[in-house]
C-alpha positions as CSV (number, residue, x, y, z in Angstrom):
1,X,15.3,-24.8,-54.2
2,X,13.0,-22.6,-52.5
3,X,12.0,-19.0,-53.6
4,X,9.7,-17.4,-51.5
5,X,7.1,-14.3,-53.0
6,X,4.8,-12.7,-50.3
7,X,1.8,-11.0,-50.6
8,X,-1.5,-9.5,-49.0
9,X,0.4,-6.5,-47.1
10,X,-1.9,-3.0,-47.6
11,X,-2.8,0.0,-45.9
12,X,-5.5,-0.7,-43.0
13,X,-6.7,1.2,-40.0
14,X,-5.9,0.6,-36.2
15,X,-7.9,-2.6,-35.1
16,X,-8.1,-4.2,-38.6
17,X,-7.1,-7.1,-40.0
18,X,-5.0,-8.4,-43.2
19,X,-3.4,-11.9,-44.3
20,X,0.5,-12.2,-45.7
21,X,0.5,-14.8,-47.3
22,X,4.3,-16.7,-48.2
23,X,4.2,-18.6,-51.4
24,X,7.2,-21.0,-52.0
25,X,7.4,-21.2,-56.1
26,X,10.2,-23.7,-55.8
27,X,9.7,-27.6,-54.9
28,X,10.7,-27.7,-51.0
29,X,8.9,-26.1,-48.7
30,X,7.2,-28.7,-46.9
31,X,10.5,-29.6,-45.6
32,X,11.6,-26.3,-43.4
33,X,10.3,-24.2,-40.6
34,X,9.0,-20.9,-42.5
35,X,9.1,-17.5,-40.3
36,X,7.9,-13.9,-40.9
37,X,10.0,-11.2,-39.8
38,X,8.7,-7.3,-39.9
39,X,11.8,-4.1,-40.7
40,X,10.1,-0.8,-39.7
41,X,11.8,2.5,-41.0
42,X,14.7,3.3,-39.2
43,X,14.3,0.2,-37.3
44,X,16.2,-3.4,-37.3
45,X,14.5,-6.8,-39.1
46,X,12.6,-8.4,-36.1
47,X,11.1,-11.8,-36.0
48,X,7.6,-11.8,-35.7
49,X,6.5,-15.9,-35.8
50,X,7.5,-19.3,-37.3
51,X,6.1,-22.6,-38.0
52,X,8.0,-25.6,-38.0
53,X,7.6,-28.2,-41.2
54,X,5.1,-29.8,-39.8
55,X,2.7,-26.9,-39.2
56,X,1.6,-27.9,-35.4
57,X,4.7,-25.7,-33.8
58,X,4.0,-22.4,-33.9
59,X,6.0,-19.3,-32.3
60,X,5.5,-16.0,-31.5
61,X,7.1,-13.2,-30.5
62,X,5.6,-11.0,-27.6
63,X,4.2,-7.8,-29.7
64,X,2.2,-10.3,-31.5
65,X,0.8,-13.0,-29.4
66,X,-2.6,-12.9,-29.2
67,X,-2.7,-10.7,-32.2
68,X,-1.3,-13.1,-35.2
69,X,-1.5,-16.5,-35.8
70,X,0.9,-18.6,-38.6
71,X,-0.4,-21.4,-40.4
72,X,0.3,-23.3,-43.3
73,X,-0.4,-25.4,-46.0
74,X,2.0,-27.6,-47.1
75,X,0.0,-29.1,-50.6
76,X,-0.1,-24.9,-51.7
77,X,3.2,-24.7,-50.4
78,X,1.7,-21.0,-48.8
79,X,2.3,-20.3,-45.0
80,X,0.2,-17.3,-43.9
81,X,0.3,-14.7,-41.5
82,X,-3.3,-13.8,-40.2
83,X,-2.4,-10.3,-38.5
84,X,-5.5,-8.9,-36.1
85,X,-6.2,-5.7,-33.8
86,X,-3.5,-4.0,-35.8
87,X,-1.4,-1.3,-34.1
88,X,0.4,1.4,-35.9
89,X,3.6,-0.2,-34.3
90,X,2.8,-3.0,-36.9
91,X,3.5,-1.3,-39.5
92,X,6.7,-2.0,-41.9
93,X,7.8,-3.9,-44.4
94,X,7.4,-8.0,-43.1
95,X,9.4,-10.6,-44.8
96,X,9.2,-14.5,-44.9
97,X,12.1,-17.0,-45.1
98,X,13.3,-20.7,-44.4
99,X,15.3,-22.5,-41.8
100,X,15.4,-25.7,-39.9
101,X,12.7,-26.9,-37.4
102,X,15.6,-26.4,-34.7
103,X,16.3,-23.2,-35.1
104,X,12.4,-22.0,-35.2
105,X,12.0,-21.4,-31.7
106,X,14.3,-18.5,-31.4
107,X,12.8,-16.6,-34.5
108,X,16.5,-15.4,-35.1
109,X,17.2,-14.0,-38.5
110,X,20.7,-15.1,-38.7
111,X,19.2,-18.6,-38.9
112,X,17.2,-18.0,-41.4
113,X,17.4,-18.2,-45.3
114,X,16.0,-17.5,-49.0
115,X,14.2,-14.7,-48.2
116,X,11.5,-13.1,-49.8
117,X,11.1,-9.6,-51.1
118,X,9.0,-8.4,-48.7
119,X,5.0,-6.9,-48.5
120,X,4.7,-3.1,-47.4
121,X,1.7,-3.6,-44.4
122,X,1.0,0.1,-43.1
123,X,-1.5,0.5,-40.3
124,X,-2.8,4.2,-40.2
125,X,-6.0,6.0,-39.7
């Protein structure tokens, strides 16, 4: 079963960087497609990236390409979110979670499952 604990969210100033990191304390997580999603006050859960189970397919959704890269490693069974040139629009609450490789493309939160409890990332000078 997987049970997903992020990390590495903070308060950092327009044009910094962090790293989430998505830590899968169960046994499985080498087997799914892992995304992050991102819920700003006020605002709907968004999908922000996924990588499928075997780490080379990576997606992205416009706001963030060029910005964030995914990457993973299966033997920590961590996937990690490598956030650059923050915005203030970045900030909120960002959330990881599991689903199949299929379904990764679309970064569509219906699809997705066992999610974590989420890392507070706040961009602000």
């Amino acid at each position: 079963q997987v049970q997903l604990v992020e990390s590495g969210g903070g308060l950092v100033q327009p044009g910094g960087s962090l790293r989430l990191s998505c830590a899968d304390s169960g046994f499985t997580l080498e087997h799914y497609a892992v995304g992050w999603f991102r819920q700003a006050p006020g605002k709907e859960r968004e999908g922000v990236s996924c990588i499928k189970s075997g780490g080379i397919y990576k997606y992205y959704a416009e706001p963030v390409k060029g910005r964030f890269q995914i990457s993973r490693d299966n033997a920590k069974k961590t996937v990690y979110l490598q956030m650059n040139s923050l915005q203030e629009e970045d900030t909120a609450v960002y959330y990881c979670a599991v689903s199949s490789d299929e379904r990764c493309p679309w970064i569509y939160e219906p699809d997705f499952g066992s999610w974590g409890q989420g890392t507070q990332v706040t961009v602000s000078s």
